[in-house]
C-alpha positions as CSV (number, residue, x, y, z in Angstrom):
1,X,0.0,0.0,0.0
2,X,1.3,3.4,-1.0
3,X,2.0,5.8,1.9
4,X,0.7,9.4,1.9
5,X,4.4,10.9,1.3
6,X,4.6,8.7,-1.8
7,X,1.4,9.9,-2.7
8,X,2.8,13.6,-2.4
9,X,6.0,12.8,-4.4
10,X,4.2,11.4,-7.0
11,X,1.6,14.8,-7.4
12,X,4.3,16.7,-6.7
13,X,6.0,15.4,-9.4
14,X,3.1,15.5,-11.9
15,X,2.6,19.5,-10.8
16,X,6.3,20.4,-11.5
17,X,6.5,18.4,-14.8
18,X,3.5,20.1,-16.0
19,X,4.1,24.1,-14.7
20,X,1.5,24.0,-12.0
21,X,2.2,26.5,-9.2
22,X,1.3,25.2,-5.6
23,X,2.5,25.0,-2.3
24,X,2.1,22.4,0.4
25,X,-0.2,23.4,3.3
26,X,-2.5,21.9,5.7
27,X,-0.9,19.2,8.2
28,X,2.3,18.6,5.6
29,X,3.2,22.2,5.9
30,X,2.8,22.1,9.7
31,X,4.9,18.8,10.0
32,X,7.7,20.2,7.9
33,X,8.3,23.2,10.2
34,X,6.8,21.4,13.5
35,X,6.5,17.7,14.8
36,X,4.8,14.8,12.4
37,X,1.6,13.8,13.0
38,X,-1.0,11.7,11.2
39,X,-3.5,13.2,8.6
40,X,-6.2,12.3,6.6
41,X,-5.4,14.2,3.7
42,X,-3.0,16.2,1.3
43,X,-3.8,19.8,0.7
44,X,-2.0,21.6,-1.9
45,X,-3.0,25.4,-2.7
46,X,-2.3,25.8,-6.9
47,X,-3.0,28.1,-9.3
48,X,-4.5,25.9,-12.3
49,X,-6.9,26.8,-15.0
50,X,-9.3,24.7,-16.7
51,X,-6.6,23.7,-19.6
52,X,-4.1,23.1,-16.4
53,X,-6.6,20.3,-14.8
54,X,-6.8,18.4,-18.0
55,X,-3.3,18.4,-18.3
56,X,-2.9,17.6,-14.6
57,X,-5.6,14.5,-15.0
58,X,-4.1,13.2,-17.9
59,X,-0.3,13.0,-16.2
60,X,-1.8,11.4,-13.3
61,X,-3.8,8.5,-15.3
62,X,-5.9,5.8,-14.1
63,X,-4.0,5.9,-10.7
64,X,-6.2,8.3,-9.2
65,X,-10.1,8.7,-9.0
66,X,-10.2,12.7,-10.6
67,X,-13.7,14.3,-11.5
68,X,-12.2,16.6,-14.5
69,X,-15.6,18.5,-14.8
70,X,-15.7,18.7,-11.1
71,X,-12.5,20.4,-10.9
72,X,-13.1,22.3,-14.0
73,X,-16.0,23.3,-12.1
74,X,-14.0,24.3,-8.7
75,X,-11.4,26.4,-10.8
76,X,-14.4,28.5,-12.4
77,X,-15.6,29.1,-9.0
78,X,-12.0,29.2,-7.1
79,X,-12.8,26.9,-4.7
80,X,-11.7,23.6,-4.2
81,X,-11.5,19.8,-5.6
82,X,-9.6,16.5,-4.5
83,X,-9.0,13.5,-5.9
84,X,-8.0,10.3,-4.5
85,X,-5.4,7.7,-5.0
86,X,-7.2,4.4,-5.7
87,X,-4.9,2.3,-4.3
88,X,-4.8,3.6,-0.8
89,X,-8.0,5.5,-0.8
90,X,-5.9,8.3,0.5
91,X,-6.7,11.8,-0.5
92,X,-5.4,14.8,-1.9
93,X,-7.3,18.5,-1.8
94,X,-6.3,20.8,-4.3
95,X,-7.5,24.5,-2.9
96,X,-7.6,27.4,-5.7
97,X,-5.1,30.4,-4.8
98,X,-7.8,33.1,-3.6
99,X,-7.5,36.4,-4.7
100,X,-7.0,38.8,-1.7
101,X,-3.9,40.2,0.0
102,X,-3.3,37.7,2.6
103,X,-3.4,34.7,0.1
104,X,-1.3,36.1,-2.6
105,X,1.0,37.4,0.0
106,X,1.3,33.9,1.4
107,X,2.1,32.3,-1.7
108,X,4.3,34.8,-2.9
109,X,6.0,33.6,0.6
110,X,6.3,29.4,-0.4
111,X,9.5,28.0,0.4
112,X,11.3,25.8,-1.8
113,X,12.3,23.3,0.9
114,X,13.6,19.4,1.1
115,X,11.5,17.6,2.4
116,X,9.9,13.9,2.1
117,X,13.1,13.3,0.0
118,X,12.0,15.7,-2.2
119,X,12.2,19.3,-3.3
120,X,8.9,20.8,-2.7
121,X,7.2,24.3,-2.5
122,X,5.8,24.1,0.9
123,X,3.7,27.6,2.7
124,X,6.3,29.2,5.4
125,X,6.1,28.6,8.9
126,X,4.8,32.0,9.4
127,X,2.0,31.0,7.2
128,X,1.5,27.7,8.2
129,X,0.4,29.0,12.0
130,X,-1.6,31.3,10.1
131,X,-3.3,29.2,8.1
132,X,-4.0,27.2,11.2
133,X,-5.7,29.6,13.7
134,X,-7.8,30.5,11.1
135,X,-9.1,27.1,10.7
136,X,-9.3,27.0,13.8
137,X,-11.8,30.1,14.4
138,X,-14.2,28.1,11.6
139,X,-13.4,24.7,13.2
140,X,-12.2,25.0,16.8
141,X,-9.9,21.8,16.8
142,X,-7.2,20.5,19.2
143,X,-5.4,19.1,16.1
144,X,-5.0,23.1,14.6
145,X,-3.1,24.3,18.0
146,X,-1.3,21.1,18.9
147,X,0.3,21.8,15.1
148,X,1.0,25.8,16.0
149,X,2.1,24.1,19.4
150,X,4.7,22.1,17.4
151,X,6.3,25.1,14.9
152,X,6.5,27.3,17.9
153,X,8.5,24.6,19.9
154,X,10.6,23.5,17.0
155,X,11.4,27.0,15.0
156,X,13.2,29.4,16.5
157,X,13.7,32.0,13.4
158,X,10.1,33.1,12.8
159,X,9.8,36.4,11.6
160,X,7.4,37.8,14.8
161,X,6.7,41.2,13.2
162,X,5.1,39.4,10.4
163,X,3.1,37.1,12.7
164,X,2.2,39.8,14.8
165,X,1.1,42.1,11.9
166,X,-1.4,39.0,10.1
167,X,-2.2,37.8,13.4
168,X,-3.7,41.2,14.0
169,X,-5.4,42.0,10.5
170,X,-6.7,38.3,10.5
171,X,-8.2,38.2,14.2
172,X,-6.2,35.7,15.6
173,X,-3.9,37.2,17.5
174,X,-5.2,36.6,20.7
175,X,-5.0,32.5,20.6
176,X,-1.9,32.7,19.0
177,X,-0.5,35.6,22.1
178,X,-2.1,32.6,24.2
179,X,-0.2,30.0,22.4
180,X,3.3,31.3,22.4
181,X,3.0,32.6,26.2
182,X,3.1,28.9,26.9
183,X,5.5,27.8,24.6
């Protein structure tokens, strides 16, 4: 049975070798700057256009259960799709870059890093805790501040102003104040 981190090599790849922008976020993105933990999915941000998903179905193949006019569908609308590998049922979201200043600042922020043996754009650790918290206002969740928990214990070189700043603008600066006073 594949494993989700040959799962990710194996988009990863696919995006690459066709031009597909993305970056690793979600639980990936928290485990490369933080502590590992299990998860039940992949999510990749991208920027993809229609043409883009064919091209991104067609290098993937038979491998993968991939609803084309689904997708399609999600890229008019800049929202989301996933497909999943049909060997090991595991999945993979694809999320459409979203056109405001926080997301295009966080993509224009990706990190070409090594990680999973692989060379792989992954969303900064800035971002990551981020991109956390805010889940976590929609969907309060251990999970989300056990995974801020980990960066903040682990990296030592975060840029603070910029945390601070975001944190502010996006209303989450108070859990995350919370969060590092007990790190």
């Amino acid at each position: 049975m594949l494993r989700q981190t040959d799962i990710l090599r194996r988009v990863i790849s696919e995006l690459n070798a066709a031009g597909i922008e993305y970056m690793i976020v979600g639980s990936f993105a928290a485990s490369a700057h933080g502590m590992m933990r299990d998860t039940h999915d992949l999510d990749l941000v991208v920027v993809l256009s229609e043409d883009g998903v064919d091209t991104l179905a067609s290098r993937l193949g038979d491998s993968f259960y991939f609803d084309v006019e689904g997708a399609k569908e999600a890229v008019e609308r800049a929202d989301m799709f996933n497909i999943i590998d049909n060997e090991s049922t595991a999945k993979v979201d694809f999320w459409m870059l979203k056109d405001d200043e926080f997301n295009r600042t966080q993509f224009s922020r990706r990190r070409l890093t090594n990680a999973w043996d692989m060379p792989a754009y992954v969303e900064s650790a800035e971002d990551t805790i981020l991109s956390k918290l805010l889940w976590n206002q929609i969907s309060p969740s251990e999970r989300q501040q056990n995974d801020v928990r980990g960066i903040l214990a682990v990296k030592r070189d975060l840029d603070e102003d910029y945390l601070r700043g975001w944190a502010v603008r996006l209303g989450v600066w108070d859990t995350l104040r919370d969060l590092m006073q007990k790190e």
